[in-house]
FIKOL-741793 format. One record per residue: residue number from 1; residue in one letter; x, y, z of N, C-alpha, C in turn. Coordinates in Angstrom, 3 decimals. Atoms other than C-alpha are relative to their C-alpha. Layout:
N
PT    i  aa       npx       npy       npz      capx      capy      capz       cpx       cpy       cpz
PT  NUM   a         X         Y         Z         X         Y         Z         X         Y         Z
...
This chain:
164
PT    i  aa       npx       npy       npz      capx      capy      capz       cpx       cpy       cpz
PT    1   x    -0.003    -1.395     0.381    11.633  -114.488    33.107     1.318     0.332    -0.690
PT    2   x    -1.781     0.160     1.138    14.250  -113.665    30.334     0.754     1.614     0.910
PT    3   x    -0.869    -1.196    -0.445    16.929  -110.489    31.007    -0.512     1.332    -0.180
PT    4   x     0.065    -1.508    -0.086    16.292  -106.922    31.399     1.154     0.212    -1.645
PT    5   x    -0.913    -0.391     1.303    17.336  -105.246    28.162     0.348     1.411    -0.100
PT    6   x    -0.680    -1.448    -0.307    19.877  -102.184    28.809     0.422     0.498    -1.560
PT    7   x    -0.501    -0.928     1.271    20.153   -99.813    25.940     1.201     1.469     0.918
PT    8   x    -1.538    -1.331    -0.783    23.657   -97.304    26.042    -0.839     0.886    -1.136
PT    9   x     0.008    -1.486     1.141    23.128   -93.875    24.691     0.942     1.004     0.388
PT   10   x    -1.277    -0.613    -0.107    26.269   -91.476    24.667    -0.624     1.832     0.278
PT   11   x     0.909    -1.680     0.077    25.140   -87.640    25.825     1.968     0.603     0.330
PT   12   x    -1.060    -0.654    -0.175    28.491   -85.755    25.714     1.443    -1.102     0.396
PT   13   x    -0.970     1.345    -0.316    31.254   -87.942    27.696    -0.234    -0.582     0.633
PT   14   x     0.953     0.608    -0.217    28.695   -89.562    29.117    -0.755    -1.333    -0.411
PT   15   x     0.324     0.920     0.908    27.756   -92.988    28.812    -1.129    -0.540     0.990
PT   16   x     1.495     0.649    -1.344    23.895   -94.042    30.370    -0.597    -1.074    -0.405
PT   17   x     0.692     0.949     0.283    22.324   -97.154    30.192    -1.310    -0.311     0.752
PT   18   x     1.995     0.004    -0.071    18.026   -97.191    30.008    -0.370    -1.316    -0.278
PT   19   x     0.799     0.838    -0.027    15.327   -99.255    30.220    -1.156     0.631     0.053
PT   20   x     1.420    -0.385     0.092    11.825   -98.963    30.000    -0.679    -1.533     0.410
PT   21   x     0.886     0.769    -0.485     9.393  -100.639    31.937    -1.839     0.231     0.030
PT   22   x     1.231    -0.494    -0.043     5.387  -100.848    32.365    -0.569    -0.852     1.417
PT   23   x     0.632     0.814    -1.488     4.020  -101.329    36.155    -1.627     0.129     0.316
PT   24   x     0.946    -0.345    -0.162     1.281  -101.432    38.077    -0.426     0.056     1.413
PT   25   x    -0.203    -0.463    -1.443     0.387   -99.646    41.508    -1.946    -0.250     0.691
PT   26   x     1.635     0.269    -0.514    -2.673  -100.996    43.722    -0.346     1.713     0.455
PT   27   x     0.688    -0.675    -0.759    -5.355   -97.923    44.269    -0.941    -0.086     0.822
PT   28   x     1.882     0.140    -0.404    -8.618   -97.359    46.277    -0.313     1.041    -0.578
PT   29   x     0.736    -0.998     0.678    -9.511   -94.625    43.797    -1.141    -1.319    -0.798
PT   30   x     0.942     0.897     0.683   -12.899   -96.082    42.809    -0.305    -0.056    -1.333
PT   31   x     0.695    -0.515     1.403   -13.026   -94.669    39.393     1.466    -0.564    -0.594
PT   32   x    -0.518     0.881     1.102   -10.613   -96.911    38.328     0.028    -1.979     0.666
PT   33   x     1.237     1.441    -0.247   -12.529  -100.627    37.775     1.058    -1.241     0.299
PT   34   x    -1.071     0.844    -0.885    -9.002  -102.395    38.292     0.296    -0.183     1.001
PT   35   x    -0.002    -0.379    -0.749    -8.038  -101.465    41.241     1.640     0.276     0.088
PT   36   x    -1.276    -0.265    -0.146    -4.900  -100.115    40.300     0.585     0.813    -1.368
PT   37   x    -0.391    -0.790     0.867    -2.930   -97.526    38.201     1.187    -0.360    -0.849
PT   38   x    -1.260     0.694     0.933    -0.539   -98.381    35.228     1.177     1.499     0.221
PT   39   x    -1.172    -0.985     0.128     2.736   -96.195    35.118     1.086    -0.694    -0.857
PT   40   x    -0.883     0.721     1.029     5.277   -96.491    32.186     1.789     0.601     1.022
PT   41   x    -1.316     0.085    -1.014     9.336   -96.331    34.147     1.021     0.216    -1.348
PT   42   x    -0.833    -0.426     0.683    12.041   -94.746    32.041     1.219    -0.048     1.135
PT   43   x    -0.805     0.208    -0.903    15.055   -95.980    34.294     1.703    -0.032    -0.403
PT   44   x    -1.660     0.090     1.011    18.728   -95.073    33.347     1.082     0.218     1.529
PT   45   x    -1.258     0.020    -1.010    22.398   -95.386    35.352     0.726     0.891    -1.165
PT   46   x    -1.688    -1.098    -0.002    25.525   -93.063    34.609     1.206    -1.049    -0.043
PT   47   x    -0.938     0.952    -0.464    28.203   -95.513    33.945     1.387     0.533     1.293
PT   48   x    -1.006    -0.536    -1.358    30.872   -95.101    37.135    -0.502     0.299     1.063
PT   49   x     0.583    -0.680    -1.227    28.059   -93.779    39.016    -0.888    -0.850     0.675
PT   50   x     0.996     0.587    -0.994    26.119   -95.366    41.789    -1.346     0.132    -0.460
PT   51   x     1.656    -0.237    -0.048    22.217   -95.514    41.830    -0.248    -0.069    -1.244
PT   52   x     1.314     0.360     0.941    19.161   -95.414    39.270    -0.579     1.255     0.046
PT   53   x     1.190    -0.911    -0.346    17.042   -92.589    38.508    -1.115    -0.581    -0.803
PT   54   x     0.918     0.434     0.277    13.790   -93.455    37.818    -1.146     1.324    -0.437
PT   55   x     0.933    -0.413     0.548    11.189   -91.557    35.460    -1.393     0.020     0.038
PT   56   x     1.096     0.931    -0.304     7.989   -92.405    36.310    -1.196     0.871    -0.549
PT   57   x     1.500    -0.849     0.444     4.763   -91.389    34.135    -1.033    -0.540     0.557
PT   58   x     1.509     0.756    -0.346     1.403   -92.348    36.101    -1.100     0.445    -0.752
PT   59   x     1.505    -0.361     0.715    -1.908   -92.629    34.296    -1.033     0.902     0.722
PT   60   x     1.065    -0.950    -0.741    -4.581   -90.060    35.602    -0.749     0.440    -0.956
PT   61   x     0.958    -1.096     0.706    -7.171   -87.600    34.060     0.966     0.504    -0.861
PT   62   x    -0.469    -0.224     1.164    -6.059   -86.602    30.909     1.562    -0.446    -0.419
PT   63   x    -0.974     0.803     0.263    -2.879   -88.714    30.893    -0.392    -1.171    -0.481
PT   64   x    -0.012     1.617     0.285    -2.660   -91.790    28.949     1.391    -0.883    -0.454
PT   65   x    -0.918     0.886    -0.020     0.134   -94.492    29.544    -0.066    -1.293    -0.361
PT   66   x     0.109     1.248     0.812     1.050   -97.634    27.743    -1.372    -1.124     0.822
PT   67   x     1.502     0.539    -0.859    -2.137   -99.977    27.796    -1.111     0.656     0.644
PT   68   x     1.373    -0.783    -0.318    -4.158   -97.368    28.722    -1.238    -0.047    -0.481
PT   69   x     0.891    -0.525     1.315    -6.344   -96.900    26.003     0.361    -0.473    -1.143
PT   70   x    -0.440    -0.146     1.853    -6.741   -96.843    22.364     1.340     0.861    -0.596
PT   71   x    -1.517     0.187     0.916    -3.819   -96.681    20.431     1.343     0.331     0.989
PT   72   x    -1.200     0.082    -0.835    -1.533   -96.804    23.875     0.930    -1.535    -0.502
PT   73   x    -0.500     1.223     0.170     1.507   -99.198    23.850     1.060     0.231     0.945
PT   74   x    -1.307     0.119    -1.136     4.512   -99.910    26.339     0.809     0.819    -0.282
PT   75   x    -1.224    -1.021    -0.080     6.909   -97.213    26.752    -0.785     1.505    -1.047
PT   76   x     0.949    -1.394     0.268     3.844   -94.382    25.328    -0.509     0.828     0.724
PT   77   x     0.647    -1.167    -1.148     3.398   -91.473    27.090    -0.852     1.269    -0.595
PT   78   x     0.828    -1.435     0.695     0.528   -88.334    26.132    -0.989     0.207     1.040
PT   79   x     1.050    -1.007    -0.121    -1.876   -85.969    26.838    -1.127    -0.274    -0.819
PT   80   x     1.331     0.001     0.836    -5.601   -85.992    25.872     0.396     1.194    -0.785
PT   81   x    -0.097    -1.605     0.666    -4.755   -82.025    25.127     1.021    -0.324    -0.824
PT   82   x    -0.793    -0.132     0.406    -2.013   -83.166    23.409     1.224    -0.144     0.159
PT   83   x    -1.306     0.255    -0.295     1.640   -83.905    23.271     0.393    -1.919    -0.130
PT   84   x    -0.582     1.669    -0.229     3.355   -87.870    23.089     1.477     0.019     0.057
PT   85   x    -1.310     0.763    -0.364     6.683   -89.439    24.008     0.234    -1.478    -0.294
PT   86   x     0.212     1.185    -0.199     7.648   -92.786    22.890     1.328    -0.211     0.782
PT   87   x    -1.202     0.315    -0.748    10.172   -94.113    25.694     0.816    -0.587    -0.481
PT   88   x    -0.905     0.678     0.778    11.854   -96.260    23.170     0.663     0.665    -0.876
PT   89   x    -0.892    -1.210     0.687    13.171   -93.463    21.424     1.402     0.615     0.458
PT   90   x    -0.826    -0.285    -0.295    16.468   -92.891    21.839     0.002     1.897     0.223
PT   91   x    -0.105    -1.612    -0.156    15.694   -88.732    21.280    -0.653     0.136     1.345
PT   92   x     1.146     0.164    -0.553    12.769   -89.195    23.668     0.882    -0.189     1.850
PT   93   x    -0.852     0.090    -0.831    15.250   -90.588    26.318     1.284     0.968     0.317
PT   94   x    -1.004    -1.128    -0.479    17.889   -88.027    26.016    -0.481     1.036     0.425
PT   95   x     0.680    -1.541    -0.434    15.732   -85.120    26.413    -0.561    -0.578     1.768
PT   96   x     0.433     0.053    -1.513    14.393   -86.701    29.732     1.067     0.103     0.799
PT   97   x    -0.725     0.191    -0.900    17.332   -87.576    30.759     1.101     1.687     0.164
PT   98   x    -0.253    -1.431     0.099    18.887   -84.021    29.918    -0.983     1.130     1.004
PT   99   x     0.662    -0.975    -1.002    16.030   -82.167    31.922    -0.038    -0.871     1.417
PT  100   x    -0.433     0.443    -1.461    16.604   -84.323    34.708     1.106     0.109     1.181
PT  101   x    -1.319    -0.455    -0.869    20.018   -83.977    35.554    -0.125     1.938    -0.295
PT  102   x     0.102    -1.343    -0.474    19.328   -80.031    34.762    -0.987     0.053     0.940
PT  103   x     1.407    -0.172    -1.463    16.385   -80.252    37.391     0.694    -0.062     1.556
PT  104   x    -1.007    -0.104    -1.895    19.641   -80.886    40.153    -0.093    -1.613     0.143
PT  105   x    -0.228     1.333    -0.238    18.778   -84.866    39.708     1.343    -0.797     0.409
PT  106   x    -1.340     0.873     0.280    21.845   -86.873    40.751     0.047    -1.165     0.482
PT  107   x    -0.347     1.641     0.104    23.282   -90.212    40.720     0.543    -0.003     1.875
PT  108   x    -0.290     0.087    -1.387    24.398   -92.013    44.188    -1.172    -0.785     0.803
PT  109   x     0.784     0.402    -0.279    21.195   -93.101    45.018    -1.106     0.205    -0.450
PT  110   x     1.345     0.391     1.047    17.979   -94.792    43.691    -1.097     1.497     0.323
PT  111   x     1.344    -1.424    -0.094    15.539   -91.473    42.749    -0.974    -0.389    -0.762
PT  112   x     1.142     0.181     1.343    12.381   -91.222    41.369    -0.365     1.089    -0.238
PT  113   x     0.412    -1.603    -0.205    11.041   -88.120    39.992    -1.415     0.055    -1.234
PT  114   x     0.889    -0.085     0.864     7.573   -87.229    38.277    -0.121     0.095    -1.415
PT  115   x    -0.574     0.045     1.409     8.202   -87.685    34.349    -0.774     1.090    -0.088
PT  116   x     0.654    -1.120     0.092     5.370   -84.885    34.200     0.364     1.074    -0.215
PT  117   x    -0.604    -1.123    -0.155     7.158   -82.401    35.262     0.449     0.494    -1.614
PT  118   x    -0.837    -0.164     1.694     9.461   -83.129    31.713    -1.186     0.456    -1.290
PT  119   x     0.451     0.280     0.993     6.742   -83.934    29.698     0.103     0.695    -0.970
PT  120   x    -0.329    -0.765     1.259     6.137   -80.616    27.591     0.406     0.636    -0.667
PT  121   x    -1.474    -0.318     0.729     9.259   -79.342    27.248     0.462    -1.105    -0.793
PT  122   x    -0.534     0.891     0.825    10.453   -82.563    26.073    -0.724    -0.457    -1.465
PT  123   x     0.874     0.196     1.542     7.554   -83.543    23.437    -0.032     1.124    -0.800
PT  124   x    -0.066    -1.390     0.932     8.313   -79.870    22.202     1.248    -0.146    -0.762
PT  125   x    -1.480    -0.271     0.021    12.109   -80.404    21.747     0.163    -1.532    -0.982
PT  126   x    -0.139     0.917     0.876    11.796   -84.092    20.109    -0.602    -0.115    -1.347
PT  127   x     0.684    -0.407     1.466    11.362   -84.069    16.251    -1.256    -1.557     0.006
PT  128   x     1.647     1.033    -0.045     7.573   -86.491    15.693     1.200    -1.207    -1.259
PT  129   x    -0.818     1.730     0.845     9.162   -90.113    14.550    -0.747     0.400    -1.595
PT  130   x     0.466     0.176     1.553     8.201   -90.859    10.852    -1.078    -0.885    -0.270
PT  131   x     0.956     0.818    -0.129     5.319   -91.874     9.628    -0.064    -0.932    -0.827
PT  132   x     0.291     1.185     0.383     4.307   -95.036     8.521    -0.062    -0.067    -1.060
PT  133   x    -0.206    -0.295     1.712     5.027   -96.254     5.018    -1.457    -0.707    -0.289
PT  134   x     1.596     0.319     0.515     1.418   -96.861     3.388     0.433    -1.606    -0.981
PT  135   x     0.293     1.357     0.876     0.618  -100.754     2.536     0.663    -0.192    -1.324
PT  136   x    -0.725     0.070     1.516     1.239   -99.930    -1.134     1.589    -0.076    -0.002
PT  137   x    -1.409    -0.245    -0.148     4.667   -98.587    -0.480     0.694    -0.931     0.278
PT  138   x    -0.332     1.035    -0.465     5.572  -101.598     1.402     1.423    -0.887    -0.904
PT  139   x    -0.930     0.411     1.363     6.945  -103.537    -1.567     1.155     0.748    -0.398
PT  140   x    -1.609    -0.697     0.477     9.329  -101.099    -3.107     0.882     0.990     0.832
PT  141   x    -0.638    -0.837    -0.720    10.662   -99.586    -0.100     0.341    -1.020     1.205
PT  142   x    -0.768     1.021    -0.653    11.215  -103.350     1.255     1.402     0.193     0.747
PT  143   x    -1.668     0.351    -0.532    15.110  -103.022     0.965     0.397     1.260     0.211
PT  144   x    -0.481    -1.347     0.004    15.052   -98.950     1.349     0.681    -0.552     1.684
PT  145   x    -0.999     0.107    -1.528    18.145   -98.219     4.342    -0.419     1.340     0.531
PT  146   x     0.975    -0.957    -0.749    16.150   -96.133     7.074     1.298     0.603     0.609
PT  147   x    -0.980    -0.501    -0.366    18.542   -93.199     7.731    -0.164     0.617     1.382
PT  148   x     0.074    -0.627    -1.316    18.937   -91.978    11.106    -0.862     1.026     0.917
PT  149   x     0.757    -1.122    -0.889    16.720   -89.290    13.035     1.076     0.506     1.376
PT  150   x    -0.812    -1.217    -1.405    18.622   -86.258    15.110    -0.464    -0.728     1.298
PT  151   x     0.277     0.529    -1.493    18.636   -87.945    18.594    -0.043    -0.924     0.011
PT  152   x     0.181     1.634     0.146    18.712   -91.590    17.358     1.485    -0.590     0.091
PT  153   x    -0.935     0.939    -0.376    22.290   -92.718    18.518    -0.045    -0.189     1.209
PT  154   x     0.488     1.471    -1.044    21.814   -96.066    20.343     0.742    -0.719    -0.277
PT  155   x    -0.318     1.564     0.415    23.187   -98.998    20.674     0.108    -0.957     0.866
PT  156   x     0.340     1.301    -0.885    21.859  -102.242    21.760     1.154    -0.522     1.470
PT  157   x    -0.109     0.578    -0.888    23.397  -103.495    24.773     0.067    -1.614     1.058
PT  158   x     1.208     1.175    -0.147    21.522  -106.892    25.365     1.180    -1.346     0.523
PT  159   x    -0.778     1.404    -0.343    25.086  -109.287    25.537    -0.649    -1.119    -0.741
PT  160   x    -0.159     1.169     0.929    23.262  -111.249    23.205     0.007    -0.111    -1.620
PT  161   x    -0.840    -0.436     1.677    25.152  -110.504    19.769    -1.265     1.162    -0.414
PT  162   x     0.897    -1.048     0.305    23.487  -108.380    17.186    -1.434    -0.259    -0.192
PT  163   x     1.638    -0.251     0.249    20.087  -107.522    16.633    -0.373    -0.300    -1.551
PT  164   x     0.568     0.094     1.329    18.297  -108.629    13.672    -0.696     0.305    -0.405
């Protein structure tokens, strides 16, 4: 099993390092043919500070979490009615982690807290990623340099050099 891969993101003088995970929790709810519920884990530390808080979106009735469904993927969180989060989003992660510690969350010891709660304040407050450059485009927008998005300072973490 290779390393956990910690992403830093800087919120004021603040320095937190996330992860994103995708689990899976045995049920006896019969109306699901697995016998068990997926939940996507948005998990960040406070550097200096003790403990983990833990994010936790579970799949249910009108929730759909990575692997859920059609067009789910690891670290995707939505609503049938509406709304998405991708956890790999550096904006996506600050806003959780911003209504968390305003919710009274604190460091010191491992928490978990319903990502729900966040959800549609946060998918209100993050600008919708960019969309996809069309096949054609492909070609002459090869060597275009993809400029930043409000809420997109990150930086890798991983200890194993840069990213390519």
């Amino acid at each position: 099993m290779g390393r956990r891969r910690h992403r830093q993101l800087v919120i004021g003088s603040d320095r937190f390092r996330w992860w994103v995970g995708h689990r899976h929790v045995p049920t006896s709810d019969t109306d699901f043919t697995a016998g068990h519920s997926c939940q996507e884990v948005l998990a960040f530390t406070r550097e200096g500070s003790p403990g983990v808080i833990r994010i936790v979106f579970d799949s249910g009735p009108g929730r759909v979490v990575g692997g859920g469904g059609w067009g789910a993927h690891e670290g995707g969180v939505s609503r049938v009615d509406g709304g998405y989060l991708n956890l790999h989003r550096p904006a996506s992660v600050r806003g959780l982690i911003e209504a968390a510690l305003a919710d009274g969350r604190r460091f010191g010891r491992a928490t978990q807290v319903d990502g729900w709660r966040y959800f549609d304040a946060v998918a209100a407050s993050v600008p919708p990623a960019r969309a996809p450059h069309h096949q054609a485009d492909s070609t002459a927008k090869k060597n275009a340099v993809r400029s930043p998005e409000p809420g997109d300072e990150e930086r890798s973490d991983t200890g194993a050099g840069p990213r390519s």
